[in-house]
C-alpha positions, 0 to 999 in steps of 0.5 A: 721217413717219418719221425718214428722211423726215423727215431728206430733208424737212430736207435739202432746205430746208437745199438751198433756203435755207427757213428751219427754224422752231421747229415743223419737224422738226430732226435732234436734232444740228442743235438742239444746235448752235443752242443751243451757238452761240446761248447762247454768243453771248447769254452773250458780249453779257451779259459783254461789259457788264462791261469796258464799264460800268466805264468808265461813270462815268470816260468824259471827257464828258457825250456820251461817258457818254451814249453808252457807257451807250447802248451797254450797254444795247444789249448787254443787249438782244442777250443778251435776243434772243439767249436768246429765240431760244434758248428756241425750241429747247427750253432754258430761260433757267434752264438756259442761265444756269446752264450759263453760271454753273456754267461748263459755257457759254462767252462769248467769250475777248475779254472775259477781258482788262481795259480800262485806258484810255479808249482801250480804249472806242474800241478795243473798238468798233473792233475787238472790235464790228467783228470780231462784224459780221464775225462775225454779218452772214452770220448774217442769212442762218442757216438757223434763222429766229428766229436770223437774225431776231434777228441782222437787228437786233443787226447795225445796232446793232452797226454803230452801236458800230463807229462810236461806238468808231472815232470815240472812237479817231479823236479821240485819235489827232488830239489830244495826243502822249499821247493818240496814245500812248494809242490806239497802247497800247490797240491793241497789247493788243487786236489780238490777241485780236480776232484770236482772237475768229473762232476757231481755225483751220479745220483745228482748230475742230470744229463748222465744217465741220457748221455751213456745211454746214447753213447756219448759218454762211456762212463759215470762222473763216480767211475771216472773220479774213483778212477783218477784217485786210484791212478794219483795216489800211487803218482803222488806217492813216487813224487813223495808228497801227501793226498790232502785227504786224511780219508784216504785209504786202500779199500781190500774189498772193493780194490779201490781207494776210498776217499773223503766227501767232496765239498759239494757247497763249493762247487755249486758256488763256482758253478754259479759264477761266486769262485775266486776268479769267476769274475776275472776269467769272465772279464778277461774274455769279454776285453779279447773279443772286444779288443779282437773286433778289428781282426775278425771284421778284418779276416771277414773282409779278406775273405769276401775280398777273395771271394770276389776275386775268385768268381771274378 
């Protein structure tokens, strides 16, 4: 088939919401997007280990340390769906990490801002892990297959650190006057930048339209951040503490809540590698692939080993 036919063929399983597959023809545009937004997304689960796992070993109880350690595992496992479904457009694993490490990759702007308590745990399960559900349930339905496949499991985990983070918040705000303050504090400095975790706005992002339009993704960045406001503002209510946001106001017409403007010179400003940790989490990667060398050269010759033996 020439490429006009083949584009038609395309078109029309996009229309009727068949899955594209690995070995079906994809207009070469349609497989960079892939790969920009699945390499970014595994990129973001791998850096989003590190403000976790630095409270590890401070976490208040047994419990609370077996659960957080759960939890990074977890996210260390969405990385390695994520890079396997990436690896089906054609890139190599080499290639995306050294897209991340050369910083050529983004990751998620949420995870250049530091943890400074352990309410920060509870609020990034919160918020942070709430805002990816938001983010990746309608990705369950993306049009390429190992993608949707892979979000199918990441978001029941996902929902489960929701839970986790959320129930750490709810046992601060029901103990001590300080361990109230602490909550409040942590919410104050996160709400925001999970606000910018859906993006810019519409009219500013350039790869959304493209992106609904092949059924990748489902909804805007505005619908899903007005969808995460309507959702935390009752959550924050029941814990009893207040939205950083004096603009913050049921809106009777429109039957959401209307919301203060986000700090778009912030966030182009992480974006560009100048948030507080850009840095750290940047040379935090770069020292464990290093430092990992011997035990990837050491699975390679394990595997060629085996290899061998097995033609033997």
């Amino acid at each position: 088939m020439d490429e006009p036919k083949e584009l038609e063929k395309f078109d029309d399983k996009i229309e009727q919401e068949i899955r594209i597959e690995p070995k079906d023809w994809m207009p070469d545009d349609y497989r960079k997007m892939l790969i920009r937004q699945i390499s970014q997304h595994a990129h973001s689960e791998i850096v989003g280990m590190l403000p976790e796992a630095n409270w590890i070993t401070r976490a208040p109880s047994l419990r609370r340390k077996a659960t957080l350690l759960a939890k990074v595992q977890d996210e260390a496992g969405h990385g390695l769906y994520l890079y396997c479904a990436a690896e089906t457009l054609n890139i190599s694993r080499e290639e995306m990490v050294d897209q991340l490490l050369s910083s050529r990759a983004k990751y998620s702007s949420i995870f250049n801002y530091p943890t400074l308590s352990w309410a920060d745990m509870g609020t990034i399960g919160w918020l942070v892990d709430g805002a990816a559900i938001m983010n990746q349930v309608p990705l369950c339905r993306a049009s390429y297959g190992p993608y949707a496949r892979a979000m199918t499991r990441i978001c029941k985990e996902e929902s489960f650190h929701q839970r986790q983070g959320y129930e750490i918040l709810l046992t601060l705000c029901r103990g001590s006057k300080e361990q109230k303050a602490m909550a409040q504090d942590s919410l104050n400095r996160w709400w925001w930048p999970s606000l910018m975790m859906f993006g810019p706005n519409d009219d500013a992002s350039p790869h959304t339209a493209q992106s609904m339009k092949w059924k990748i993704k489902r909804f805007s960045n505005d619908e899903l951040r007005q969808k995460f406001v309507d959702v935390c503002k009752e959550q924050a209510d029941i814990l009893g503490i207040t939205i950083p946001d004096p603009n913050l106001k049921w809106n009777e017409e429109r039957g959401h809540y209307d919301f203060g403007e986000i700090n778009w010179d912030e966030f182009w400003n992480v974006i560009k590698g100048n948030g507080p940790c850009n840095k750290e989490r940047l040379q935090a990667r770069i020292e464990a692939h290093e430092n990992g060398a011997w035990v990837r050269e050491a699975a390679l010759a394990h595997a060629e080993k085996k290899k061998v033996l097995v033609n033997y």
